[in-house]
C-alpha positions in Angstrom: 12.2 -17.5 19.6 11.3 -14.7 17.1 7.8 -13.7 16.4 6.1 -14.9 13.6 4.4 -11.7 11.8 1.4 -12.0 10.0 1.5 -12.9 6.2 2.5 -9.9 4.2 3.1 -7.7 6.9 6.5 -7.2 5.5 5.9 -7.4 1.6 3.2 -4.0 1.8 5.9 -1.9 3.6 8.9 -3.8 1.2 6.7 -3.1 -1.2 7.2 0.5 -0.9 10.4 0.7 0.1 11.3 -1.0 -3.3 9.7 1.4 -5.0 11.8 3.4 -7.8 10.9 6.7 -9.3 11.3 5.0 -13.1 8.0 2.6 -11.4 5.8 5.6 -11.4 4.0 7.0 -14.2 2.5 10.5 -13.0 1.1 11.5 -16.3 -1.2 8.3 -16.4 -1.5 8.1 -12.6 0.1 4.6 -12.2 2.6 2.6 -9.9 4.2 -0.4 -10.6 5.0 -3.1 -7.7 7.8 -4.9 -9.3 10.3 -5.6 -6.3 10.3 -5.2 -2.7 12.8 -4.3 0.0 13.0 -7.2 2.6 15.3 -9.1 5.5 17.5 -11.6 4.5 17.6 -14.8 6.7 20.9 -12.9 8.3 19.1 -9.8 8.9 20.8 -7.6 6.4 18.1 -6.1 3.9 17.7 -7.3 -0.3 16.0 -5.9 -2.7 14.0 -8.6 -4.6 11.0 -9.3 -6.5 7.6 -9.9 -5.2 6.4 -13.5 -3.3 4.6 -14.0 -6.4 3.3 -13.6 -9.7 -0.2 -11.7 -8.2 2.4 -9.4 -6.8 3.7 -7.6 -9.5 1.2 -5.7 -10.5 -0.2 -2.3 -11.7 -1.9 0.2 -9.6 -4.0 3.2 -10.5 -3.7 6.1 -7.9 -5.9 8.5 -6.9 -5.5 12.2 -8.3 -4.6 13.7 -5.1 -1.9 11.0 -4.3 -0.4 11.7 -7.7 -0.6 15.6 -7.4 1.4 15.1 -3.7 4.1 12.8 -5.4 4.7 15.3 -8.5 5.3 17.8 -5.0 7.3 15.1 -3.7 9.2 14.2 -6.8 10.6 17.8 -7.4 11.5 17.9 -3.4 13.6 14.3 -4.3 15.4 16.0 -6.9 16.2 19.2 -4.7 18.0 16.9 -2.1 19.8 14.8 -4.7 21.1 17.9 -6.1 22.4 19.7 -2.9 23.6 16.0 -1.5 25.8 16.1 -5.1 28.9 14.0 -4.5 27.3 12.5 -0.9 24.7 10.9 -2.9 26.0 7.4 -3.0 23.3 5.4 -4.8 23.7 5.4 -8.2 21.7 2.0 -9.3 18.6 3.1 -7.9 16.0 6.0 -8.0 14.6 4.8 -4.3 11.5 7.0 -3.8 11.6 6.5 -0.6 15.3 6.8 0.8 17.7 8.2 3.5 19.8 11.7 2.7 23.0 9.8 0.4 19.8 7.7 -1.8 20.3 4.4 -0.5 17.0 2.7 0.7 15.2 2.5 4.2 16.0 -0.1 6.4 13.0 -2.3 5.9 11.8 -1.7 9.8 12.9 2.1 9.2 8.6 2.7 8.6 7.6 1.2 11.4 9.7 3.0 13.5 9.0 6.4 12.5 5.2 5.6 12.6 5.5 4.6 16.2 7.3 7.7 17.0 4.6 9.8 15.0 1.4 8.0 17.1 3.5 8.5 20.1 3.9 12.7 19.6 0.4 12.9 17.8 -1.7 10.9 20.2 -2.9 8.7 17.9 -4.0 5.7 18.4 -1.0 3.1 17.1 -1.9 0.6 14.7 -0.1 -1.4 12.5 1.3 -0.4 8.8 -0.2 -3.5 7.6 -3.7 -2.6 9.3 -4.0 0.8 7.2 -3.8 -1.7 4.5 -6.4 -3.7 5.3 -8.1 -0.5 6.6 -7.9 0.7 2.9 -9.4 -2.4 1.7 -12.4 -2.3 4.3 -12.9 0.9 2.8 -13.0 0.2 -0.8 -15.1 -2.6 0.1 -18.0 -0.5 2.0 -18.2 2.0 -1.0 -19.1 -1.1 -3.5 -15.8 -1.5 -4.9 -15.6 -4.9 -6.7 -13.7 -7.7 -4.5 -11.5 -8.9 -7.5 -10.5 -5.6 -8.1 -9.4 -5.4 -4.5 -8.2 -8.3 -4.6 -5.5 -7.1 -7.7 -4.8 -4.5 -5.8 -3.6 -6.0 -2.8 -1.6 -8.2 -4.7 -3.3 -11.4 -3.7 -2.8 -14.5 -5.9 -6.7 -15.0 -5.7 -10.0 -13.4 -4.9 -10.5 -16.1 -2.2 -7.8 -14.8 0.0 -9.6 -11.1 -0.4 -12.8 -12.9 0.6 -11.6 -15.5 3.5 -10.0 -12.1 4.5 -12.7 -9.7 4.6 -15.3 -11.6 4.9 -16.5 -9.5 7.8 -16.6 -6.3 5.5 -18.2 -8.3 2.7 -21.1 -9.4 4.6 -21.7 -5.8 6.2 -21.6 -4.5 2.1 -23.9 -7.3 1.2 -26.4 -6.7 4.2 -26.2 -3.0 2.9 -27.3 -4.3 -0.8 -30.4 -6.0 1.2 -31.4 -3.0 2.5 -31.0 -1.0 -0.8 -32.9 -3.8 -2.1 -35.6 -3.7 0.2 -35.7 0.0 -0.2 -36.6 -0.3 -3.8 -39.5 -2.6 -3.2 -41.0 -0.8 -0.4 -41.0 2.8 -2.2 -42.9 0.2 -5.0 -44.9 -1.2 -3.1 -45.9 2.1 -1.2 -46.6 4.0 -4.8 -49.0 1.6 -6.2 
């Protein structure tokens, strides 16, 4: 019996792997989620659009992640030019993708960040965790849940909050104690 893997596991990383050059606007410092790289019942991999509607979506990146994809951009063209007539994909602009431009083999991540944890020592976790790693994150520096919430693509804030519900309650504990912070320094000056 297969494994059942966690809800979205495999639309973050499809999510990239569907990811097209013409989906990135590096001038305005946006991405696009508009289709996803996934398994078919048989296996084989299909590009596709999102789950849902909450899925496609607009991101805004952060300046260094745009300055390290205009690096990565001009690398992309480099190996599309010396791969000239080996570069079989001609439909797509795959950001991600193997030596001839067709995409990754949606388990293709995975792999490679097993074998990187393995030779780095570090500790292995999930792809899908750094994503809700990155959304623990926002969360703890006051980032609004419904904004996290677009971000990760769900189709309501309520599956942001049933989610991080652990991280939310830390944040709001933290707003008590700012809280209380301000009345004490009151209280203490008059």
């Amino acid at each position: 019996m297969k494994k059942k893997r966690p809800l979205g596991t495999l639309e973050s990383r499809g999510e990239l792997l569907g990811l097209e050059w013409s989906h990135i606007d590096l001038e305005k410092g946006i991405v696009q989620i508009k289709q996803i790289i996934t398994r078919s019942s048989g296996g084989r991999p299909i590009l596709k659009g999102p789950k849902s509607r909450n899925s496609i979506r607009v991101i805004s990146l952060p300046p260094m992640m745009v300055e390290e994809l205009k690096k990565y951009h001009i690398h992309w063209k480099k190996e599309k030019m010396r791969m000239r007539d080996m570069w079989i994909e001609h439909e797509h602009e795959f950001v991600f993708c193997n030596e001839n431009g067709k995409h990754y083999y949606p388990t293709t991540p995975t792999t490679w960040w097993k074998r990187f944890a393995e030779r780095s020592g570090v500790r292995f976790i999930r792809l899908h965790d750094l994503r809700q790693t990155s959304a623990t994150l926002l969360i703890n520096k006051g980032v609004h849940a419904k904004i996290i919430s677009e971000r990760l693509g769900h189709s309501n804030i309520r599956i942001t909050m049933d989610t991080y519900g652990h991280a939310l309650q830390t944040a709001d504990q933290e707003a008590a104690n700012k809280l209380d912070s301000l009345f004490t320094r009151q209280k203490n000056s008059i």
